[in-house]
C-alpha positions in Angstrom: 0.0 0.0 0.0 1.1 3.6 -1.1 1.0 7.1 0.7 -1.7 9.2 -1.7 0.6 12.2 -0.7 4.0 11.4 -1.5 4.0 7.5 -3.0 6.0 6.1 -0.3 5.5 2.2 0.7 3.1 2.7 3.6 2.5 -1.6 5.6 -0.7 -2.5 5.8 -1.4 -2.3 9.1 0.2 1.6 9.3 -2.3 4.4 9.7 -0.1 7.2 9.2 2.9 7.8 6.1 6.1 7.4 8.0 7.8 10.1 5.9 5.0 12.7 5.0 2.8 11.9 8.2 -0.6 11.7 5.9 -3.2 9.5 7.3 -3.9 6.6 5.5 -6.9 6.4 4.0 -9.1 3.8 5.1 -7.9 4.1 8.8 -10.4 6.3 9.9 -12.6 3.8 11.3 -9.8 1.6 12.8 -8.2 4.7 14.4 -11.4 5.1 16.2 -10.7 4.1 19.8 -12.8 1.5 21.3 -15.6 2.2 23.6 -14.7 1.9 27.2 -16.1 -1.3 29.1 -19.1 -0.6 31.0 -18.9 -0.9 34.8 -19.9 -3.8 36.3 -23.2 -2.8 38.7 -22.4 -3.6 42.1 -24.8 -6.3 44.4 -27.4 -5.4 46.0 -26.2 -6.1 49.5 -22.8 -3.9 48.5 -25.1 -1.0 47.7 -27.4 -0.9 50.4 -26.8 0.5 53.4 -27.8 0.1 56.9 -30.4 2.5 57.1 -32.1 1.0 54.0 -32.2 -2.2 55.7 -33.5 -1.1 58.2 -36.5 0.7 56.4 -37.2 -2.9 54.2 -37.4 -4.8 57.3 -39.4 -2.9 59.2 -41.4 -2.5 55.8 -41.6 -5.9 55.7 -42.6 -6.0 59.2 -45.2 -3.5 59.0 -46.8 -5.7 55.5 -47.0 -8.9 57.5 -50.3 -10.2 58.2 -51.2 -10.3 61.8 -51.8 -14.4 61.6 -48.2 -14.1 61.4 -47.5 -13.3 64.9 -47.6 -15.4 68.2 -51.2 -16.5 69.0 -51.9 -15.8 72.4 -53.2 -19.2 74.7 -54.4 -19.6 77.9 -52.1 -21.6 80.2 -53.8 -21.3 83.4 -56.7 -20.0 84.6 -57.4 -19.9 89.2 -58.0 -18.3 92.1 -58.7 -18.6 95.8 -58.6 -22.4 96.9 -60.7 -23.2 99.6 -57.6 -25.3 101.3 -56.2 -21.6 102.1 -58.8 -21.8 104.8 -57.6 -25.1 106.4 -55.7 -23.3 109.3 -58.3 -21.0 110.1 -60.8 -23.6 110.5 -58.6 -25.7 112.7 -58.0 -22.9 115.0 -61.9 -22.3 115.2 -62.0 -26.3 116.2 -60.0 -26.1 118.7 -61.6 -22.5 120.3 -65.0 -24.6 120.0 -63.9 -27.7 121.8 -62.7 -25.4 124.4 -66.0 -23.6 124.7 -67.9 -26.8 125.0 -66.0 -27.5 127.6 -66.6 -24.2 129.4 -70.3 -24.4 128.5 -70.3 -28.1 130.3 -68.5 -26.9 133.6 -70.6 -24.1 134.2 -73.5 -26.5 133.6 -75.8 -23.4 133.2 -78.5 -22.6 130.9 -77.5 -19.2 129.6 -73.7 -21.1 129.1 -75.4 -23.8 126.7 -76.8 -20.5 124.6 -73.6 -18.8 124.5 -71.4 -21.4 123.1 -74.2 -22.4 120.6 -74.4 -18.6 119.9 -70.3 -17.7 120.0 -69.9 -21.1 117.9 -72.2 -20.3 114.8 -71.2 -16.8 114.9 -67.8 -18.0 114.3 -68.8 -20.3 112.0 -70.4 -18.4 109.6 -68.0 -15.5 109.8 -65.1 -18.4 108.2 -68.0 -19.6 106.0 -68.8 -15.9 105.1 -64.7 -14.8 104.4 -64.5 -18.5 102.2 -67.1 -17.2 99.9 -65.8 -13.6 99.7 -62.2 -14.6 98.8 -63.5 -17.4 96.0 -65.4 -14.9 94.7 -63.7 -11.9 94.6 -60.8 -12.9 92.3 -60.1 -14.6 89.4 -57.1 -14.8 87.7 -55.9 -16.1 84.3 -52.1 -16.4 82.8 -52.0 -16.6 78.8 -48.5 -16.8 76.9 -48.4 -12.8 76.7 -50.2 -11.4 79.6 -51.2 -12.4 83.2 -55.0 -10.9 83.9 -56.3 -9.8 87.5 -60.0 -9.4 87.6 -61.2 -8.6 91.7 -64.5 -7.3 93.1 -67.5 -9.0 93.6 -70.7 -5.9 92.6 -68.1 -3.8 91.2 -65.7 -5.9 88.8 -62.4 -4.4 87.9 -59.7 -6.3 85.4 -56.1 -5.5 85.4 -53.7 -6.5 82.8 -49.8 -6.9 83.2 -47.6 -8.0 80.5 -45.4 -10.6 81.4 -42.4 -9.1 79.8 -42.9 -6.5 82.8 -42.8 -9.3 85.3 -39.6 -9.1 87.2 -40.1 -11.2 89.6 -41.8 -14.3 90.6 -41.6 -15.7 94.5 -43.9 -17.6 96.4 -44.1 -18.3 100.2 -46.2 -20.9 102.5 -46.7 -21.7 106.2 -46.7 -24.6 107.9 -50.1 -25.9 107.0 -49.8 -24.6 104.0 -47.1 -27.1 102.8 -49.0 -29.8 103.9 -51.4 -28.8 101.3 -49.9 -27.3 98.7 -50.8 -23.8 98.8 -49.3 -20.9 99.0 -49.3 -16.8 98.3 -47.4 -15.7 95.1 -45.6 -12.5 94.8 -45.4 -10.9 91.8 -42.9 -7.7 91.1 -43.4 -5.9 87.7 -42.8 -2.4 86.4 -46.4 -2.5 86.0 -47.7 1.3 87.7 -50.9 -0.5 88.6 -50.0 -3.0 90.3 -46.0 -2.7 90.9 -46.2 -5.6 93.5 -49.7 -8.3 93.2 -50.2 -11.1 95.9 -52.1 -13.9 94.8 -53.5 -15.7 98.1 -54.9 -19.3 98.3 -53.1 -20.7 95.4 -53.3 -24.4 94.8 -50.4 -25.8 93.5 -48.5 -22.6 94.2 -45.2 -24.1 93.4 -46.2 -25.3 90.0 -48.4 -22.0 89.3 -44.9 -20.2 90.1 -42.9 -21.8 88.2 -45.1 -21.8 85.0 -45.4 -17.8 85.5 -41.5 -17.4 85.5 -41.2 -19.6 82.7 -43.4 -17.6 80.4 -41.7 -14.5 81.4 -38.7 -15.6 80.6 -39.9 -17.4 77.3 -41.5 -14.0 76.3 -38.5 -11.8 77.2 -36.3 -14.4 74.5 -39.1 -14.0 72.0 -39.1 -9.9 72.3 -35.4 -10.1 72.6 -34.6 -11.8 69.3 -37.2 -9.9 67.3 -35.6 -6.8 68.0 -32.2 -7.9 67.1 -34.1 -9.0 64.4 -35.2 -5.6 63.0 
C-alpha cells in the first residue's frame, strides 16, 4: 500500500505515512478508539446500606399479616382455693372444743346459749370470708399477659404483660405445705400494680414456676425480634 501524498510504501497495518505523516486512507474507522467497558453494577447487598435495611425490614414487618405473629393461649386459669382456709378452720375447732367445755362446767343454761351462739357466729364469719375470697378474684395467665380481675358488685380487670414481670416468688406456712398452697408474689414495672399477691393458690409451686417460665420465654421472644429488625 502507497502514501496518496508522497508514493512512499506505507504496511498495511500503518495508519499514518512514516515520511509525510498523511493519514492513511481507510484508517479512519480503525483509528477510532474503542468504547470503554461498562462498569460492572455492584450487588445489592454492597449498595445498600444500613439504614435501608432497616427501612425494608421494618417495611416488611409492618406488610405482614397479623396471623403471622404469636397467637396468644391460655395456660392457666385460678384463684382462691378453699384449702387456704384449712388453718383457720382448725383454730376455730379447737376455740370450739374449748367452749364446749366451758359451756359443760358451768352447767348453766345461759352457758349452753352462748357457746351455741359464739360457735355459729364464728362459724359463719369463716364460711362468710371463704365465699368472699373465691369470689372476689379470678385470675388467668395466657402466653403474653397475666390478667387480674377482683370485686364481687363492682368488677375491675387489670392487665400486666409478662415481659414486665420481674419477679416471681412464692411463700407458705406450715399448713400450707401440707397442702400445697401458697401466696405468690409478683414484682413488675407494672404502675398499677408494681407488687400483686395472689393468696390461696393451689399448686403454688407449679403455678410459680409456670409464671416465670413464660416471662422468661417472652422476654427471649421480644429479645430476638428486636435484634431481628
Amino acid at each position: 500500500m502507497q502514501c496518496p501524498s508522497c508514493g512512499t510504501d506505507v504496511p498495511e497495518s500503518s495508519l499514518f505515512c512514516p515520511k509525510c505523516g498523511t493519514a492513511i486512507a481507510g484508517s479512519d474507522d480503525e483509528a477510532q478508539p474503542a468504547p470503554p467497558p461498562e462498569p460492572k453494577p455492584q450487588p445489592a447487598a454492597e449498595s445498600s446500606t444500613a439504614a435501608q435495611r432497616f427501612r425494608e425490614t421494618a417495611r416488611e414487618r409492618l406488610d405482614r399479616p397479623e396471623d403471622d405473629d404469636e397467637e396468644e393461649m391460655d395456660l392457666w386459669k385460678g384463684g382462691y382455693s378453699g384449702k387456704a382456709m384449712v388453718g383457720t378452720w382448725i383454730l376455730l375447732g379447737l376455740i370450739t372444743v374449748v367452749l364446749l367445755v366451758g359451756a359443760v362446767m358451768l352447767n348453766q343454761p345461759w352457758g349452753w346459749i352462748a357457746w351455741l351462739v359464739v360457735t355459729a357466729a364464728m362459724w359463719l364469719w369463716s364460711l362468710c370470708v371463704l365465699a368472699y375470697r373465691k369470689m372476689s378474684v379470678d385470675y388467668l395467665l395466657t402466653s403474653q399477659r397475666f390478667i387480674h380481675k377482683s370485686g364481687i358488685l363492682k368488677r375491675r380487670t387489670d392487665r400486666i404483660e409478662v415481659i414486665d414481670i420481674d419477679d416471681v416468688t412464692y411463700e407458705q406456712g406450715i399448713i400450707e405445705r401440707m397442702f400445697g398452697i401458697g401466696t405468690i408474689r409478683i414484682s413488675s414495672s407494672d404502675r398499677t400494680h408494681p407488687e400483686l399477691k395472689l393468696r390461696g393458690i393451689a399448686d403454688v409451686r407449679r403455678v410459680a414456676d409456670l409464671i416465670d417460665d413464660v416471662r422468661r420465654k417472652e422476654r427471649r421472644r421480644r429479645g430476638l425480634h428486636i435484634e431481628a429488625i
